[in-house]
PDB file with one MODEL, atoms N, CA, C and O in Angstrom:
MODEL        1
ATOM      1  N   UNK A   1     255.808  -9.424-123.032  1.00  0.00           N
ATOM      2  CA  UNK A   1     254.739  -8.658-123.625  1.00  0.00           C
ATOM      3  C   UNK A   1     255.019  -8.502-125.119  1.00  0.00           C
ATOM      4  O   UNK A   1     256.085  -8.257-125.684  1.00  0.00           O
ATOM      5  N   UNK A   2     253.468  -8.759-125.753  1.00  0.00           N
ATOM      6  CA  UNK A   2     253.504  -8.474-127.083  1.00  0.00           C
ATOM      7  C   UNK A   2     254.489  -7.435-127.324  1.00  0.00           C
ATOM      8  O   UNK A   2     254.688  -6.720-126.341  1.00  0.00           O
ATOM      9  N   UNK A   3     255.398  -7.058-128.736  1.00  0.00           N
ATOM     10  CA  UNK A   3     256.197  -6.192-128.979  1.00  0.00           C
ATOM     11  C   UNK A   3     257.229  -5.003-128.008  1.00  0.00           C
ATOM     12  O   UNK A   3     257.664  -3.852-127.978  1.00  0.00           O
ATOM     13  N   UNK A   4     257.204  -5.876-127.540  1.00  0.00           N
ATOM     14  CA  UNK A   4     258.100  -5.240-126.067  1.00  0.00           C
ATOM     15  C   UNK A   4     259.648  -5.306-127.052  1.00  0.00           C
ATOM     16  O   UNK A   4     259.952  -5.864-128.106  1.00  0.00           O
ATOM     17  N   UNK A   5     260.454  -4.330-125.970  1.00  0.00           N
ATOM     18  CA  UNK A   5     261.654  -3.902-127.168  1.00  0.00           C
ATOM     19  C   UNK A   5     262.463  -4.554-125.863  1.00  0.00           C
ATOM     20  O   UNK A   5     262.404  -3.948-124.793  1.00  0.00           O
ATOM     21  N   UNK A   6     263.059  -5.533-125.943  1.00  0.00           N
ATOM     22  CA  UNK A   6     263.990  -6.095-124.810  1.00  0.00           C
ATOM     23  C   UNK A   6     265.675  -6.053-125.230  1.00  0.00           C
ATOM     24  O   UNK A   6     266.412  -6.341-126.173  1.00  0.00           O
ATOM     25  N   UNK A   7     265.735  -5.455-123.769  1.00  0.00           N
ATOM     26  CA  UNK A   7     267.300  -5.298-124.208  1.00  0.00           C
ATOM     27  C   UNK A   7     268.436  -6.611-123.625  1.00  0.00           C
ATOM     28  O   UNK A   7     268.133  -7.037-122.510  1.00  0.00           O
ATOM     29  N   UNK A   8     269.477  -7.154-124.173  1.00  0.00           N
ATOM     30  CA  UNK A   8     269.897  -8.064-123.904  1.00  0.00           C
ATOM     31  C   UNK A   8     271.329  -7.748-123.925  1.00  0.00           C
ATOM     32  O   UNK A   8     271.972  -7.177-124.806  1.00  0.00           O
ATOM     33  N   UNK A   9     271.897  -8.447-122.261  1.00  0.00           N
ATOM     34  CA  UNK A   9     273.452  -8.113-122.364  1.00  0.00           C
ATOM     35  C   UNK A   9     274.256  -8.981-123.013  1.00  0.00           C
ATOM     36  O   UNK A   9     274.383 -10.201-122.914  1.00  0.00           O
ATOM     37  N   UNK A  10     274.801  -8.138-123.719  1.00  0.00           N
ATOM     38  CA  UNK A  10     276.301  -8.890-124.668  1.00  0.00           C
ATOM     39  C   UNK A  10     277.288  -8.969-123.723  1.00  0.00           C
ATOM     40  O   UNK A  10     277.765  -8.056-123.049  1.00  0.00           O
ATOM     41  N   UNK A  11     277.640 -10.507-123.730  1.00  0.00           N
ATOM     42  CA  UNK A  11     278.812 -11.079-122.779  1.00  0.00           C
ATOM     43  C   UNK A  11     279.831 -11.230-123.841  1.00  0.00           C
ATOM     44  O   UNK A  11     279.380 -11.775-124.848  1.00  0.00           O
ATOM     45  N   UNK A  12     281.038 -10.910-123.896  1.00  0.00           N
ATOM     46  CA  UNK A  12     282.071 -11.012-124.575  1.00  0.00           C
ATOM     47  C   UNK A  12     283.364 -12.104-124.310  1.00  0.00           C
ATOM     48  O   UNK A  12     284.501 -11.641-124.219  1.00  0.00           O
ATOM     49  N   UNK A  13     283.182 -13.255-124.218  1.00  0.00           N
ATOM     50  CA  UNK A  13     283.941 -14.188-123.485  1.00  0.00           C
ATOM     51  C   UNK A  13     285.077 -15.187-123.910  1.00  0.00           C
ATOM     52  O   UNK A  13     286.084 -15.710-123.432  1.00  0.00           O
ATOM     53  N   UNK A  14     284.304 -15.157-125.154  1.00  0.00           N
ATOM     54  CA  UNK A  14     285.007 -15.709-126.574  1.00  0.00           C
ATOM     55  C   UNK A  14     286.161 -15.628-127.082  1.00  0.00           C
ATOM     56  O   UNK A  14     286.827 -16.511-127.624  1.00  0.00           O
ATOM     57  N   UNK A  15     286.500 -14.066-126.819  1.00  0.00           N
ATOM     58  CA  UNK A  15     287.515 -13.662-127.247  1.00  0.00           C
ATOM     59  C   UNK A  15     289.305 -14.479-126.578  1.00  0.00           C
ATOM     60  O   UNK A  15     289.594 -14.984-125.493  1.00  0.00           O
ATOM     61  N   UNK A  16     289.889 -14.315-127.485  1.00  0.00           N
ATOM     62  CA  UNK A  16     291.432 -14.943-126.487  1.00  0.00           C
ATOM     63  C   UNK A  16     291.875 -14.130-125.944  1.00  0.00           C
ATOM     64  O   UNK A  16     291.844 -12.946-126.280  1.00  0.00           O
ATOM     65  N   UNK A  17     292.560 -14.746-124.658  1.00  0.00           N
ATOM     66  CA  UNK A  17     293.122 -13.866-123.741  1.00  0.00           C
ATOM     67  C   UNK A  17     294.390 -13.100-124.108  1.00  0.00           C
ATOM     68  O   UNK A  17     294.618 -12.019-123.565  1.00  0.00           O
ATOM     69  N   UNK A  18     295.173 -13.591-124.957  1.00  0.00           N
ATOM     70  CA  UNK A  18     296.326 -12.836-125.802  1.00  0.00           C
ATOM     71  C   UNK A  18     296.103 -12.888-127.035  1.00  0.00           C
ATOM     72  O   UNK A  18     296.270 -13.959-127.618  1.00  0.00           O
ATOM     73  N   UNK A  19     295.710 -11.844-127.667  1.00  0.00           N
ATOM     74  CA  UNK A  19     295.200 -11.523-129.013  1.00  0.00           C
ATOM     75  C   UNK A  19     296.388 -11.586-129.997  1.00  0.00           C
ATOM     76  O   UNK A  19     296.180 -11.990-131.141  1.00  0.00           O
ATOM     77  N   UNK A  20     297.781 -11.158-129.559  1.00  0.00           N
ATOM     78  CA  UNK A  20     298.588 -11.201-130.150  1.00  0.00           C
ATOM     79  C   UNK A  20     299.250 -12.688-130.798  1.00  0.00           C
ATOM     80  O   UNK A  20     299.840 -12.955-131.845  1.00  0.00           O
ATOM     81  N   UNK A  21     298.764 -13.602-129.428  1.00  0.00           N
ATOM     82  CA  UNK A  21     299.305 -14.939-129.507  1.00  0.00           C
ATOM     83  C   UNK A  21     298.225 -15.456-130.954  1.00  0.00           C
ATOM     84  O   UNK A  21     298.645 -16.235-131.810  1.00  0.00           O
ATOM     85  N   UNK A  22     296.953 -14.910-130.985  1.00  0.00           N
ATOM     86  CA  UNK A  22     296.417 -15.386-131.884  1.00  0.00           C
ATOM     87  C   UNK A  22     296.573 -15.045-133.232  1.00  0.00           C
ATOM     88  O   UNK A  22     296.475 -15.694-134.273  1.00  0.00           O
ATOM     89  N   UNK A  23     296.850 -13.818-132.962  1.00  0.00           N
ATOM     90  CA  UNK A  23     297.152 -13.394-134.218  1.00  0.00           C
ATOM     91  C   UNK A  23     298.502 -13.976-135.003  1.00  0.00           C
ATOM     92  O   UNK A  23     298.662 -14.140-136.212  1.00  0.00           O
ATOM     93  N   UNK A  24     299.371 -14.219-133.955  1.00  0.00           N
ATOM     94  CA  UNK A  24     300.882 -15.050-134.711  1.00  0.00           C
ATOM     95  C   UNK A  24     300.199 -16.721-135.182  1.00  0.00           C
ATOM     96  O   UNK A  24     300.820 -17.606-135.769  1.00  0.00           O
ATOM     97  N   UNK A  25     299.428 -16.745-134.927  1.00  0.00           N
ATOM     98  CA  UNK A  25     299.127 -18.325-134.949  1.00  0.00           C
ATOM     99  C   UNK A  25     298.432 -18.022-136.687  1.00  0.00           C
ATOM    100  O   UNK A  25     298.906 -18.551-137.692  1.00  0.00           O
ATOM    101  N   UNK A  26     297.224 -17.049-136.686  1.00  0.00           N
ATOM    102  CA  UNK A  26     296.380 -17.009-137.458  1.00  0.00           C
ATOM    103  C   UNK A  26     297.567 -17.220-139.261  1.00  0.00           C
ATOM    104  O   UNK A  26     298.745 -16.872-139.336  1.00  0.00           O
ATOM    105  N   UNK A  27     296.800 -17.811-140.337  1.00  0.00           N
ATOM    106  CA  UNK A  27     297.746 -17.691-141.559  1.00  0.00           C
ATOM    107  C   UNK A  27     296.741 -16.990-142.576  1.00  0.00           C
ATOM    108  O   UNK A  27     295.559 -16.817-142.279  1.00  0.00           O
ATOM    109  N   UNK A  28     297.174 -16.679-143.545  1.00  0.00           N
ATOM    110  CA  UNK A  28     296.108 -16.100-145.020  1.00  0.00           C
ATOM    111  C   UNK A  28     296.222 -17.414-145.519  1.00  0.00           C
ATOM    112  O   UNK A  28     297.254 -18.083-145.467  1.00  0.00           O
ATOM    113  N   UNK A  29     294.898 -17.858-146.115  1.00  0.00           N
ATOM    114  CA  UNK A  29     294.571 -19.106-146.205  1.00  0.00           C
ATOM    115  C   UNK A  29     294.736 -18.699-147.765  1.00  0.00           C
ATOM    116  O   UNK A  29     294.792 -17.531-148.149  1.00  0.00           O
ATOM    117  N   UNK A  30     294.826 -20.204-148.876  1.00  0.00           N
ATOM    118  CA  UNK A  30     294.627 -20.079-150.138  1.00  0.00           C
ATOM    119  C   UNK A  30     293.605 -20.500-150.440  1.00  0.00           C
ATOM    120  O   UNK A  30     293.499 -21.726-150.431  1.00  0.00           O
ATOM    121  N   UNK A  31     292.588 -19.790-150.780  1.00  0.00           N
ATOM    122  CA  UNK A  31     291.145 -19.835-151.195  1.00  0.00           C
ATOM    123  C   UNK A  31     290.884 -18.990-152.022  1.00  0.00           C
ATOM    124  O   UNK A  31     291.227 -17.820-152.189  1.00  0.00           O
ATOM    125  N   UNK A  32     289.983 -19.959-152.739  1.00  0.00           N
ATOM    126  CA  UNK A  32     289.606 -19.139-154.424  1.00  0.00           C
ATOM    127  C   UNK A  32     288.028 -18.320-153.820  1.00  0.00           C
ATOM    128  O   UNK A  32     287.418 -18.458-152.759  1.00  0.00           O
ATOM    129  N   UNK A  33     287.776 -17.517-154.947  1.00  0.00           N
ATOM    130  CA  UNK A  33     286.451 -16.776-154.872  1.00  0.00           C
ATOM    131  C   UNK A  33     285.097 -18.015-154.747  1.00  0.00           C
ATOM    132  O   UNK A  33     284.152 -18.083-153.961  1.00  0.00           O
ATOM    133  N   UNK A  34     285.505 -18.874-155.867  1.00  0.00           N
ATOM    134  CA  UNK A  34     284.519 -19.888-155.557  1.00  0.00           C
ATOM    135  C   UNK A  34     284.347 -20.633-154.546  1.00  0.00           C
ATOM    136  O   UNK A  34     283.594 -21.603-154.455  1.00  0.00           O
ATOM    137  N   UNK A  35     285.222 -20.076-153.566  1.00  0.00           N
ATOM    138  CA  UNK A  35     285.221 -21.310-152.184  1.00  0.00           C
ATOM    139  C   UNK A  35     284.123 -20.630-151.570  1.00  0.00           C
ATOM    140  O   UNK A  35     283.082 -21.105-151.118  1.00  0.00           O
ATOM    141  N   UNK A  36     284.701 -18.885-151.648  1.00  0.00           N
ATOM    142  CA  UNK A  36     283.588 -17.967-150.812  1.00  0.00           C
ATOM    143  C   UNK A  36     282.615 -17.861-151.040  1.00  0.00           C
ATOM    144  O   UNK A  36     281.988 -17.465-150.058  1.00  0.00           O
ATOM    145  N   UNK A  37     281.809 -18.054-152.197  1.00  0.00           N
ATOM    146  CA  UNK A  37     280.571 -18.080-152.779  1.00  0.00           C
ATOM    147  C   UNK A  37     279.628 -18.964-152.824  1.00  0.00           C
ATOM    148  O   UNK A  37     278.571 -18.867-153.447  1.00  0.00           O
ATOM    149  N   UNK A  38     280.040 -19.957-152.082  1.00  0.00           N
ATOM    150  CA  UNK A  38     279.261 -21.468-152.378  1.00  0.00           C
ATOM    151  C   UNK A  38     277.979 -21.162-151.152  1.00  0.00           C
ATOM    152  O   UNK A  38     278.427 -20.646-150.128  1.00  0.00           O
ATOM    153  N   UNK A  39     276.749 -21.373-151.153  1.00  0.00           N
ATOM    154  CA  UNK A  39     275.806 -21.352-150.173  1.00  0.00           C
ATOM    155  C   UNK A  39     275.831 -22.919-149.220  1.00  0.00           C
ATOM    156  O   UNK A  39     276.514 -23.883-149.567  1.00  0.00           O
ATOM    157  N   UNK A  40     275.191 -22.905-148.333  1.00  0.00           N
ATOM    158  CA  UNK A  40     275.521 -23.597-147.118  1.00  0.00           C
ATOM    159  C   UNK A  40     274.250 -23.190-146.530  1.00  0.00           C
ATOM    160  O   UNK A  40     273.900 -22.028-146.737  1.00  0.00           O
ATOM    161  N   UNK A  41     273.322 -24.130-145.667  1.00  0.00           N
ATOM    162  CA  UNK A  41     272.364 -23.876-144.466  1.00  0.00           C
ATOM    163  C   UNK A  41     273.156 -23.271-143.350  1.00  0.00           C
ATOM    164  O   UNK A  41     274.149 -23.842-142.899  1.00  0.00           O
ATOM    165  N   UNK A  42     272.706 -22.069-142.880  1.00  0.00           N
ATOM    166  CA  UNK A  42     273.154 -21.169-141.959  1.00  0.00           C
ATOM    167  C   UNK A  42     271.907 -21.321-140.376  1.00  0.00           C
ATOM    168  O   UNK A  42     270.827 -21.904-140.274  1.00  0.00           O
ATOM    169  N   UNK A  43     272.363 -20.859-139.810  1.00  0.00           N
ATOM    170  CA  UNK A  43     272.075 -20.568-138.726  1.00  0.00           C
ATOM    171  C   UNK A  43     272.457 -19.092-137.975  1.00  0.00           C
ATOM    172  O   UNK A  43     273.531 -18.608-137.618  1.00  0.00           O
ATOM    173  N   UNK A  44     271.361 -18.720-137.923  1.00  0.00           N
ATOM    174  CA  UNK A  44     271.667 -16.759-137.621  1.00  0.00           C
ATOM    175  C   UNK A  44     272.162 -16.416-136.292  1.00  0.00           C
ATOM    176  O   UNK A  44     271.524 -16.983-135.405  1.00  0.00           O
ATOM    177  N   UNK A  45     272.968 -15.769-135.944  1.00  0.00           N
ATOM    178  CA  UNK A  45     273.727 -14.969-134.680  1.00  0.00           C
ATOM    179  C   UNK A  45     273.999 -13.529-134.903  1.00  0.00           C
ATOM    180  O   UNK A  45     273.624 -12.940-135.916  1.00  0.00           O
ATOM    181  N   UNK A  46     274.800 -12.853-133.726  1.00  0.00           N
ATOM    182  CA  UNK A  46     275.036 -11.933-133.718  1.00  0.00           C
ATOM    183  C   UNK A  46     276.660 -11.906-133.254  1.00  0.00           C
ATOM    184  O   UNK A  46     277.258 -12.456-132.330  1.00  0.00           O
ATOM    185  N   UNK A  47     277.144 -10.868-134.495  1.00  0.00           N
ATOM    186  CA  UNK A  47     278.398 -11.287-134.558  1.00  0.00           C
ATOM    187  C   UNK A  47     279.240  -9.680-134.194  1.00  0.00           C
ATOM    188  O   UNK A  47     278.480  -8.853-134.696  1.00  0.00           O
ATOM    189  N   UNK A  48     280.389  -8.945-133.587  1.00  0.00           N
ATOM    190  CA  UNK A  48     280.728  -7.755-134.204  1.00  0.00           C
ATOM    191  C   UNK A  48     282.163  -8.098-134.504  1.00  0.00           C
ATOM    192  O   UNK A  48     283.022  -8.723-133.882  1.00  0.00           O
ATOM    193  N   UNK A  49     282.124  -7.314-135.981  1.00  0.00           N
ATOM    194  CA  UNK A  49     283.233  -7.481-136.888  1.00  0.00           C
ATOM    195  C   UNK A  49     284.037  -6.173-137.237  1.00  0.00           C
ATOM    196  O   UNK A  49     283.624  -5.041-136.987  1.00  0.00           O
ATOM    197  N   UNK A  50     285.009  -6.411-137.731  1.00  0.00           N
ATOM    198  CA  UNK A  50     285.924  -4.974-137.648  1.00  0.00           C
ATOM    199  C   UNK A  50     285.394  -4.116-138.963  1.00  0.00           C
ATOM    200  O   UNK A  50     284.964  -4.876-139.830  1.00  0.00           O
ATOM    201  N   UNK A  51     285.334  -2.953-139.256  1.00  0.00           N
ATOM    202  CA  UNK A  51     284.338  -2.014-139.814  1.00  0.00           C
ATOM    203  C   UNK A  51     285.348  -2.826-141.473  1.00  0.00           C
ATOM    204  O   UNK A  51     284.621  -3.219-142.385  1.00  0.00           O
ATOM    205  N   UNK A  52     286.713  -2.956-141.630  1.00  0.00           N
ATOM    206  CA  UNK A  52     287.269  -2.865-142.396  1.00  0.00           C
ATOM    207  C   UNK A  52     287.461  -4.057-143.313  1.00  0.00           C
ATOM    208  O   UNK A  52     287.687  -4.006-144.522  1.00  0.00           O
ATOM    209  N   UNK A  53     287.303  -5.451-142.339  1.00  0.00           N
ATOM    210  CA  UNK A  53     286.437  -6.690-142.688  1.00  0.00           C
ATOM    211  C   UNK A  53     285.473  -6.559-143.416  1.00  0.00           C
ATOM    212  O   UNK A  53     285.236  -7.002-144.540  1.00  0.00           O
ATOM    213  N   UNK A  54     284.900  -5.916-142.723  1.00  0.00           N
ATOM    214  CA  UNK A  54     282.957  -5.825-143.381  1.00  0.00           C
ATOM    215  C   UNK A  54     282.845  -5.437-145.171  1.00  0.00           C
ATOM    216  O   UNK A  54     282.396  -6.031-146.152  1.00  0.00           O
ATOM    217  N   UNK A  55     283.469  -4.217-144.947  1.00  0.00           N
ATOM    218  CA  UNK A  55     283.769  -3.354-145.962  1.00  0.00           C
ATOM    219  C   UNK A  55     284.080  -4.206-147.305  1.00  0.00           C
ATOM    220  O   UNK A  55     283.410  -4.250-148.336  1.00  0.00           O
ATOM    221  N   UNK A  56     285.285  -4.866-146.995  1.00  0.00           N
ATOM    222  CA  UNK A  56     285.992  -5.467-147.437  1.00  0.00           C
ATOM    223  C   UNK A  56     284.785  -7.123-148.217  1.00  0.00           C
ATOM    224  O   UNK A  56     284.714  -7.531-149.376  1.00  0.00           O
ATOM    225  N   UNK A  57     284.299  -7.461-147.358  1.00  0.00           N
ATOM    226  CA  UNK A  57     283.290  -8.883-148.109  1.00  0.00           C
ATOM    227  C   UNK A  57     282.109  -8.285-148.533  1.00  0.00           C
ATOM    228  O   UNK A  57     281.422  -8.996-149.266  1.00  0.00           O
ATOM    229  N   UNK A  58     281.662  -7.129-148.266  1.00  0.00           N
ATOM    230  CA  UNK A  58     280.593  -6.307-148.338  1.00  0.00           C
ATOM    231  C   UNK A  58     280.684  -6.165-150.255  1.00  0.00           C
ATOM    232  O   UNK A  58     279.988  -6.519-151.207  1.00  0.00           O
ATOM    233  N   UNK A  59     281.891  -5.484-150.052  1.00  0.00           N
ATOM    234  CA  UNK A  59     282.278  -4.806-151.963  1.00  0.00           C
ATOM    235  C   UNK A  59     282.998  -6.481-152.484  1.00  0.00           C
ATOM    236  O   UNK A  59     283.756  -6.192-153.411  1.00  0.00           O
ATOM    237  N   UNK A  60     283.034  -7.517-152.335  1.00  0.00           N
ATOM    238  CA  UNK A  60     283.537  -8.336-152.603  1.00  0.00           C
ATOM    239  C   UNK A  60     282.410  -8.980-153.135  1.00  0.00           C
ATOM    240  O   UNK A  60     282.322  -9.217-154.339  1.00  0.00           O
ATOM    241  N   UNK A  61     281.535  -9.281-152.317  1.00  0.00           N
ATOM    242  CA  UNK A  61     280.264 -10.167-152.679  1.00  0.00           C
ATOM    243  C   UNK A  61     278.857  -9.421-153.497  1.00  0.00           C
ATOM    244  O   UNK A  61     277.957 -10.039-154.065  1.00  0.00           O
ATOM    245  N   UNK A  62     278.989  -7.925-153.357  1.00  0.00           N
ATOM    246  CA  UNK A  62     278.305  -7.347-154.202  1.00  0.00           C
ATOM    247  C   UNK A  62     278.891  -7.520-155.909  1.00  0.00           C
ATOM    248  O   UNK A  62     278.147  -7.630-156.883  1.00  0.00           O
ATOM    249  N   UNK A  63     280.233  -7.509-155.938  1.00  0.00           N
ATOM    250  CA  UNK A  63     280.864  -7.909-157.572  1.00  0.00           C
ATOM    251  C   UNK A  63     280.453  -9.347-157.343  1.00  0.00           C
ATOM    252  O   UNK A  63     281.262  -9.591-158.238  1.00  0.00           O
ATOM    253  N   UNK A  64     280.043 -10.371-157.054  1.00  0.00           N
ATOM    254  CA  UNK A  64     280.099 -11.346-156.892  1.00  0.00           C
ATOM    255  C   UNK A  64     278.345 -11.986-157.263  1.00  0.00           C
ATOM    256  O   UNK A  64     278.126 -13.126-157.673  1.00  0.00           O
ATOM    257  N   UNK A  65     277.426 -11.085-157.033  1.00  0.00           N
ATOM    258  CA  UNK A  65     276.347 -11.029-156.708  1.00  0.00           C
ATOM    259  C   UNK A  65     275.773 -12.328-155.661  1.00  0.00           C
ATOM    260  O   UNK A  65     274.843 -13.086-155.937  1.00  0.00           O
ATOM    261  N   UNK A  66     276.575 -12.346-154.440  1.00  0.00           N
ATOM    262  CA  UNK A  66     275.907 -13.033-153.371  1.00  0.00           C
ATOM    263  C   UNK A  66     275.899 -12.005-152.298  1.00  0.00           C
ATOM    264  O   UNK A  66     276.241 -10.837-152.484  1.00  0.00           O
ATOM    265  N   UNK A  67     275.489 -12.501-151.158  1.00  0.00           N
ATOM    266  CA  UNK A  67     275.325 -11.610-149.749  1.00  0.00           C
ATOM    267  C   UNK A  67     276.530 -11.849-149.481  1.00  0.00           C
ATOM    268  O   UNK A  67     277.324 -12.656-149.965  1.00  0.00           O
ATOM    269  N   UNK A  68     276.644 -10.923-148.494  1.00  0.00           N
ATOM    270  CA  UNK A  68     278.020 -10.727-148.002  1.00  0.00           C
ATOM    271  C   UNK A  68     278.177 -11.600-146.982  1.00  0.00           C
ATOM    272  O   UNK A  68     279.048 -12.431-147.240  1.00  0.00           O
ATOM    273  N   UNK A  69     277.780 -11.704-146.152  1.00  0.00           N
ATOM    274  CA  UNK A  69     277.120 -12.762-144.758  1.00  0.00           C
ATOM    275  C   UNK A  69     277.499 -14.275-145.537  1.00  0.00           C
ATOM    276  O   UNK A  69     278.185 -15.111-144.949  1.00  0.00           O
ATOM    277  N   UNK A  70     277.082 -14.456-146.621  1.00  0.00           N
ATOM    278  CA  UNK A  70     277.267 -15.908-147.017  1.00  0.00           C
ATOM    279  C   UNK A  70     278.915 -16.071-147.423  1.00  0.00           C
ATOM    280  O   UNK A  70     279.428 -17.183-147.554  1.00  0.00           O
ATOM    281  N   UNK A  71     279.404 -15.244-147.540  1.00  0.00           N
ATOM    282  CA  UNK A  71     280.949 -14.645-147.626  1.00  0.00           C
ATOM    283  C   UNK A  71     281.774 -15.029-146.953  1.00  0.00           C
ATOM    284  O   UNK A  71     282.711 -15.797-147.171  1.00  0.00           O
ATOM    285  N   UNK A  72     281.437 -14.468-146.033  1.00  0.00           N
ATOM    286  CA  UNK A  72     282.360 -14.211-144.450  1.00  0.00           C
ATOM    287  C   UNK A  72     281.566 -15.771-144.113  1.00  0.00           C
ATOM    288  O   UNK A  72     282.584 -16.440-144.292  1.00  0.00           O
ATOM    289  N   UNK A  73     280.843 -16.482-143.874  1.00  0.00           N
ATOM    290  CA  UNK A  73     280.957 -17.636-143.441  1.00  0.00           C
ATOM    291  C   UNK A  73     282.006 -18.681-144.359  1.00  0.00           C
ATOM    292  O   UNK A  73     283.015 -19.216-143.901  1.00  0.00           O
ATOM    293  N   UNK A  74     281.577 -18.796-145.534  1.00  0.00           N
ATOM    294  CA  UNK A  74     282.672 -19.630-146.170  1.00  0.00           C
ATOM    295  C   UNK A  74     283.996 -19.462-145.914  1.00  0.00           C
ATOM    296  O   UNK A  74     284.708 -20.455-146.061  1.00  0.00           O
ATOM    297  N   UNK A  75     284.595 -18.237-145.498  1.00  0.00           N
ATOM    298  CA  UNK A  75     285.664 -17.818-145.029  1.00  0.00           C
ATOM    299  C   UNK A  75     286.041 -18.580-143.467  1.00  0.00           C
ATOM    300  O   UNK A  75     287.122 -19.078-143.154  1.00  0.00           O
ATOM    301  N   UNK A  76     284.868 -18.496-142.680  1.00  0.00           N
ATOM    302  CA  UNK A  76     285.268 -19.489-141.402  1.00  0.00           C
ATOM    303  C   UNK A  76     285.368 -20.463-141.814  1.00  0.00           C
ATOM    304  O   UNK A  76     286.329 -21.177-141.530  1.00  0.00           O
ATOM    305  N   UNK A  77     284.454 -20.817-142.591  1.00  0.00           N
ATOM    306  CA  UNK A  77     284.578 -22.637-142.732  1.00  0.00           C
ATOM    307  C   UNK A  77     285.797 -23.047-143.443  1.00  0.00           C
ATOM    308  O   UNK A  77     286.281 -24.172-143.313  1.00  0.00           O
ATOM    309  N   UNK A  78     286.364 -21.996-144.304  1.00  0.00           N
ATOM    310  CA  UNK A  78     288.128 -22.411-144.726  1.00  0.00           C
ATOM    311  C   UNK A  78     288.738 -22.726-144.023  1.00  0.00           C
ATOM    312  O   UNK A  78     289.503 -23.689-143.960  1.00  0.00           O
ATOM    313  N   UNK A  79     288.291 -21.301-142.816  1.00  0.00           N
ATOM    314  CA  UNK A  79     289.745 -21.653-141.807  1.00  0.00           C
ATOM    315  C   UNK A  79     289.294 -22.772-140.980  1.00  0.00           C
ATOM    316  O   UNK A  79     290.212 -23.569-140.784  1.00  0.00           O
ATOM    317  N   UNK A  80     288.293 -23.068-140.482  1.00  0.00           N
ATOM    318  CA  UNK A  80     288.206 -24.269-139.592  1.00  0.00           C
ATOM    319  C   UNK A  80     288.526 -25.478-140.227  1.00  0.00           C
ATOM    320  O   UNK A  80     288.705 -26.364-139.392  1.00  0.00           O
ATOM    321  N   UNK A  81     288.717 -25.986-141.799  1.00  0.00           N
ATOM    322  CA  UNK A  81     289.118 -26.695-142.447  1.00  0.00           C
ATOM    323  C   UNK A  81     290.798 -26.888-142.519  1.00  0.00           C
ATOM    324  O   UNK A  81     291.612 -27.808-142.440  1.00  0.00           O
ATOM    325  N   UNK A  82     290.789 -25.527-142.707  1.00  0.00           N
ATOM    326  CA  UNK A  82     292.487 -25.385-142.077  1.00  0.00           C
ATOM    327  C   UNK A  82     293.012 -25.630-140.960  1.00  0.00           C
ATOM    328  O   UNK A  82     293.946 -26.381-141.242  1.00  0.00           O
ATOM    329  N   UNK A  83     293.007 -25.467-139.812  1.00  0.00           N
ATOM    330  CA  UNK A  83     293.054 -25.406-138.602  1.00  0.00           C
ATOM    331  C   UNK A  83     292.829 -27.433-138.203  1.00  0.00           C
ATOM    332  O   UNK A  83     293.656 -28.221-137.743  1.00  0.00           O
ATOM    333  N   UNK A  84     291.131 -27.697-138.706  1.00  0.00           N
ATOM    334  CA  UNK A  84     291.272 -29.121-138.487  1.00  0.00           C
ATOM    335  C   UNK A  84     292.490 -29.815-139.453  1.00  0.00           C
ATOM    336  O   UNK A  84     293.271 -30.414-138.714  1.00  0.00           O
ATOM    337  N   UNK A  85     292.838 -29.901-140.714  1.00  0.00           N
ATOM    338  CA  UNK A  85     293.678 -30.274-141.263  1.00  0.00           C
ATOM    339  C   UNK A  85     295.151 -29.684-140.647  1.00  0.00           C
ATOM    340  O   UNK A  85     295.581 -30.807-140.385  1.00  0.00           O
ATOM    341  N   UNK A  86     295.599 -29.319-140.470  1.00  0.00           N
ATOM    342  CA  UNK A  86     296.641 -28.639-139.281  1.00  0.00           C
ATOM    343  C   UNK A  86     296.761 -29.611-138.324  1.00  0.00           C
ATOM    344  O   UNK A  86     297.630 -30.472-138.193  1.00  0.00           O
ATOM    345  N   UNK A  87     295.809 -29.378-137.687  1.00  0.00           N
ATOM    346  CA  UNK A  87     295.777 -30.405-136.352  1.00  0.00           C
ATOM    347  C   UNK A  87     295.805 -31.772-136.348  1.00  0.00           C
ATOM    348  O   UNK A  87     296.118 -32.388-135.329  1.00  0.00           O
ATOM    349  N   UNK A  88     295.469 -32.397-137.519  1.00  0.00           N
ATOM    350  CA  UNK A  88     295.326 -33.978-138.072  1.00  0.00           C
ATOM    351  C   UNK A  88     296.827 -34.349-138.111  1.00  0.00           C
ATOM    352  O   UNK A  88     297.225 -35.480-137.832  1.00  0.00           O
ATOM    353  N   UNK A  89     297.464 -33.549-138.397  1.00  0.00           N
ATOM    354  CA  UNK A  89     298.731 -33.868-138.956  1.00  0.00           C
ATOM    355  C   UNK A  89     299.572 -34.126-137.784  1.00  0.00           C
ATOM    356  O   UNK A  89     300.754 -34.436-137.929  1.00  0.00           O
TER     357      UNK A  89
ENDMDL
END
């Protein structure tokens, strides 16, 4: 129905089963501001992120004058650049 307010369950599945294991794995990547700022064709989801993350690319990309959202993606795409280069080796 026209404008019907539908509610939809969030499955959480994604996540790793030992968070800790991921976290020893995870590294701080070396990336410049200009890596984070570059725009890219996106594709929209729904994501939840830690309040302190947010915060954090939120006041980053406002000095920056881009969205914050375009932020935090360039930031995945480091690490998946990392991670594939990692794994090549």
């Amino acid at each position: 129905m026209k404008g019907e307010n539908r509610m939809k369950e969030n499955i959480y599945s994604d996540a790793p089963a030992d968070v800790e294991k991921a976290m020893e794995r995870s590294k701080v990547l070396d990336i410049s501001i200009d890596e984070l700022i570059k725009k890219n064709l996106k594709e929209r989801v729904t994501i939840m992120i830690d309040q302190e993350n947010l915060e954090f690319f939120r006041k980053e990309a406002k000095a920056h004058g881009i969205p914050y959202q375009t932020m935090i993606n360039n930031s995945l795409t480091a690490t998946r650049s990392a991670i594939q280069r990692q794994a090549a080796n």
